[in-house]
C-alpha positions as CSV (number, residue, x, y, z in Angstrom):
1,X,4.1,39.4,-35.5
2,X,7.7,38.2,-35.3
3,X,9.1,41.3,-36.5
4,X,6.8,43.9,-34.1
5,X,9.1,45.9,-32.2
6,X,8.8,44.8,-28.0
7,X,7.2,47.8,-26.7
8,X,7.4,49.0,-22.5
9,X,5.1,51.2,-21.2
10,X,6.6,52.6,-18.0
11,X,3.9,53.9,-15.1
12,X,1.8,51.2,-17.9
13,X,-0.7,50.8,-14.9
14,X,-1.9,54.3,-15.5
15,X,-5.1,55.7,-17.0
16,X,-2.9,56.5,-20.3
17,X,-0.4,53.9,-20.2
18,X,-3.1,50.9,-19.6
19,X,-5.2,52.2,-22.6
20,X,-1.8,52.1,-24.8
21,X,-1.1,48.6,-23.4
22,X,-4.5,47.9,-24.2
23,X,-4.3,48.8,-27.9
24,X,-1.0,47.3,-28.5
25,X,-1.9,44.5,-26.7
26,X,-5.1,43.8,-28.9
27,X,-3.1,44.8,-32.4
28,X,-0.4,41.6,-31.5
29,X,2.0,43.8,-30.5
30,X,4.4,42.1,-27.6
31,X,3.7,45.0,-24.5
32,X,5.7,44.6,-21.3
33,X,3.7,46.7,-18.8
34,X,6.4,48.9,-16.6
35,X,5.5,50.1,-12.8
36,X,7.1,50.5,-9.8
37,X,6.9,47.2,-8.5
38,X,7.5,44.2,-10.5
39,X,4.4,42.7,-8.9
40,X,1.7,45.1,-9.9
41,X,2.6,45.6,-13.1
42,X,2.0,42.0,-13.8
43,X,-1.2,42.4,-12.3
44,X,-1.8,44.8,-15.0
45,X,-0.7,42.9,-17.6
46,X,-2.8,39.6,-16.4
47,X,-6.2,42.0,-16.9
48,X,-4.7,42.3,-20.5
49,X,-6.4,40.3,-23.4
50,X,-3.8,39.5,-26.6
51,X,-4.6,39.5,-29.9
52,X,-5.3,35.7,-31.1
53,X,-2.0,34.3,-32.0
54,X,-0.8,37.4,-30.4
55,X,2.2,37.1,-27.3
56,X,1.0,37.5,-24.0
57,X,2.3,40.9,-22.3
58,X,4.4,40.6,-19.2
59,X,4.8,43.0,-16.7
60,X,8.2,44.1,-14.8
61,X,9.7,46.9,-12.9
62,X,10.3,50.1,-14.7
63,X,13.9,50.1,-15.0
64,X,13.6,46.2,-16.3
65,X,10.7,47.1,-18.6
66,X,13.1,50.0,-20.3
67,X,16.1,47.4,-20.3
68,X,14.0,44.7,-22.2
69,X,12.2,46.5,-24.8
70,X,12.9,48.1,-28.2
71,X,10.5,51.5,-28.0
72,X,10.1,52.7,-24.6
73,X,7.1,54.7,-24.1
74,X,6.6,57.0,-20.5
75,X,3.1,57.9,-19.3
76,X,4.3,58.8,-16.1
77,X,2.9,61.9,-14.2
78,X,5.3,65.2,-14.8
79,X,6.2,65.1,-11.2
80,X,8.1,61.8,-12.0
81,X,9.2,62.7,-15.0
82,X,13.0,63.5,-14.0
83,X,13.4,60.5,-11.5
84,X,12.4,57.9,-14.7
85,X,14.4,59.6,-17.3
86,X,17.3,59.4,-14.6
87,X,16.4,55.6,-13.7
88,X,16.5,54.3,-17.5
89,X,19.2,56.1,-19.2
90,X,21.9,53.9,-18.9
91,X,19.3,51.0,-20.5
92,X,18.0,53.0,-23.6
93,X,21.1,53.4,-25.4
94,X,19.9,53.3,-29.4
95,X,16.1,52.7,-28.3
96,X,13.5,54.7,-29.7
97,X,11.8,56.6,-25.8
98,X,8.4,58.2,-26.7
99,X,7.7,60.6,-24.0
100,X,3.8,61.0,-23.6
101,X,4.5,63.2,-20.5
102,X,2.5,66.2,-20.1
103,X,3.5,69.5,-17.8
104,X,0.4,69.7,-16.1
105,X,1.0,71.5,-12.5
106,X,-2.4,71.3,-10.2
107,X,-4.5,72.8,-9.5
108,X,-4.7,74.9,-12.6
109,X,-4.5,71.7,-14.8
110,X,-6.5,73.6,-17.4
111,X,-4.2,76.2,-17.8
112,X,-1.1,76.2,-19.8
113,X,2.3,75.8,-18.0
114,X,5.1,74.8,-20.1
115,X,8.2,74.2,-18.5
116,X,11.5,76.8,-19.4
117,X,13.1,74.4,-21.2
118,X,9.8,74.4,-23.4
119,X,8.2,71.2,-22.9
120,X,8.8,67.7,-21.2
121,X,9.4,66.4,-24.4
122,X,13.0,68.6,-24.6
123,X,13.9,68.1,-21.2
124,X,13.7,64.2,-21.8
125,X,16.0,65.4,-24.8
126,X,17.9,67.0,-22.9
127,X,18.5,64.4,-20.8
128,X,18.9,61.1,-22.5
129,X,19.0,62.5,-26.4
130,X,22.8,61.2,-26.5
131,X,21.8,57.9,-25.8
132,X,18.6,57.4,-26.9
133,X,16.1,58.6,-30.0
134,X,13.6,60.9,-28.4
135,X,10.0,61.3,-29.4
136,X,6.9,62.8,-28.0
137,X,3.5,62.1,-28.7
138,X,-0.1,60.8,-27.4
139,X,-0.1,64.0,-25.3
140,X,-3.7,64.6,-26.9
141,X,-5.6,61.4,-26.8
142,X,-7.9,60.3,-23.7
143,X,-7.7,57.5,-22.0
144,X,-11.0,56.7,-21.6
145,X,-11.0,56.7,-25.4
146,X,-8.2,54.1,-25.7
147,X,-9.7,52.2,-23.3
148,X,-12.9,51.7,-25.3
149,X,-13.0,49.7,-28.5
150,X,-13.0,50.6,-32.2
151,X,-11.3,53.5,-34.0
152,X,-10.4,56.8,-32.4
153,X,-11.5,60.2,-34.5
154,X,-8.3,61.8,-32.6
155,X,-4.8,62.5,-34.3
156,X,-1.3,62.1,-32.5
157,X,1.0,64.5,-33.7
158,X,4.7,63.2,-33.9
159,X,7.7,65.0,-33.0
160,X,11.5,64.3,-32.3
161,X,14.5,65.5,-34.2
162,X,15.3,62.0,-35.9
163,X,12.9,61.6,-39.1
164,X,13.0,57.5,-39.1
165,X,12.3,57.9,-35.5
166,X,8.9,59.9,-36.0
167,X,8.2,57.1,-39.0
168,X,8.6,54.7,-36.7
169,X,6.1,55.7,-34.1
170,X,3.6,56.6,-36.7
171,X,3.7,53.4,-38.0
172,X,3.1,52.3,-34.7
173,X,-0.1,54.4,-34.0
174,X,-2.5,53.5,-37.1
175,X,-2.5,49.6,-35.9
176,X,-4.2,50.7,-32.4
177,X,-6.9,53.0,-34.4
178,X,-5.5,56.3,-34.5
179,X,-3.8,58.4,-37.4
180,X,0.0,59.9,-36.4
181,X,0.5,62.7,-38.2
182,X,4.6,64.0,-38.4
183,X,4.8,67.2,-36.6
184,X,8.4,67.7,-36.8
185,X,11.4,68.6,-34.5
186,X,11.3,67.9,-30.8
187,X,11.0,71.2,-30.0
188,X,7.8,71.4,-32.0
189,X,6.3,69.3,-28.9
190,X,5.3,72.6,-26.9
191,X,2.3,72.8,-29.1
192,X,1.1,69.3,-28.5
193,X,2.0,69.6,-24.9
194,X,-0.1,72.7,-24.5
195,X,-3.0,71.4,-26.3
196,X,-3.4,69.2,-23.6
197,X,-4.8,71.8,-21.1
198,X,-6.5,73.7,-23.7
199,X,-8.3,70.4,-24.3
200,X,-9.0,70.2,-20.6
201,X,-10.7,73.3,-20.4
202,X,-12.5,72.3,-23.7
203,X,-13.9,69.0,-21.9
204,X,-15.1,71.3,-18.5
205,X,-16.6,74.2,-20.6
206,X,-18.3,72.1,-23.1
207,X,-19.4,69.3,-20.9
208,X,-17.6,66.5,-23.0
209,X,-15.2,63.9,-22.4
210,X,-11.9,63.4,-24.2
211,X,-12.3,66.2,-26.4
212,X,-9.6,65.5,-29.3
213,X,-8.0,67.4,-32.3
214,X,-8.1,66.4,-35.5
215,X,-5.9,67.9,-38.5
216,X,-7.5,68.7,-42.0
217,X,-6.4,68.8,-45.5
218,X,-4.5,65.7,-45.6
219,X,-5.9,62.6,-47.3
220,X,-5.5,59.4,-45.1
């Protein structure tokens, strides 16, 4: 557990970002849970249960959370999306930022509405790629599934234009019960980013809950 990369999870009191914390909390990961305030952020990480032997997860502003951490993962809603990206760039320098963001505009959440620059994933690109190593992924997981136990039948697909960069997130995505699967350069992450309302619509029409995608044809 000495080795595992210290992971933030900024808006971490989230649906999504709690049921990340969860998961990495419970696989011995060290997890500092990032909000706007200091103060309920550590709330959220005192509901948190580590691993045995595992570190206990802290919890810290936003901007503090980012400056402490070696991967820095936002759940944030797209409406915040620009204001964080702005707030943590000077601290992300060489970190690996895993945007989970999705570009859902209400009320029409179930509709697909991608952004010109193509996806939230390229603006955060855009924004902080000189600094940091961006990735986008968990755009098609629900969090009421990562807030249950046990495996999830659900893959993430990985994208961002530095290969060990997608490695490195997939190898952090099959200890909290899911299967990443590399889905290639940053700009690839309109597809994922999509899929989200599709899946919305999916959940409505079908009368389901946290309908997921899996990919076929590869072994593992």
């Amino acid at each position: 557990m000495e080795n595992q990369p210290k992971i933030a999870i900024l808006g971490g009191t989230g649906a999504l970002g709690s049921g990340l914390a969860k998961r990495w909390v419970q696989a011995g990961f060290p997890v500092i849970v990032g909000s706007r305030t200091a103060e309920k952020a550590q709330e959220a990480a005192n509901a948190l249960t580590p691993a045995a032997g595992g570190p206990a997860p802290t919890g810290m502003s936003n901007y503090d959370a980012a400056k402490a951490a070696d991967v820095v993962v936002l759940t944030v809603p797209f409406s915040n999306h620009d204001a964080i990206l702005d707030e943590i760039k000077d601290v992300v320098e060489g970190k690996i930022v895993v945007d989970a963001v999705v570009p859902l505009v209400p009320p029409k959440v179930a509709v697909v509405q991608l952004p010109p620059e193509g996806s939230a994933g390229m603006i955060a690109h855009n924004k902080i790629g000189d600094k940091a190593r961006v990735v986008s992924a968990f755009q098609n997981v629900g969090a009421n599934k990562l807030q249950a136990e046990g495996p999830i039948a659900c893959d993430i697909l990985v994208t961002g234009n530095d290969v060990e960069s997608r490695k490195t997130v997939i190898s952090l995505i099959e200890p909290i019960g899911m299967r990443g699967i590399d889905a290639g350069a940053i700009a690839n992450a309109a597809a994922a980013e999509a899929m989200t309302s599709l899946l919305i619509g999916i959940n409505k029409r079908y009368k389901v809950d946290c309908a997921g995608i899996q990919i076929t044809g590869i072994n593992g």
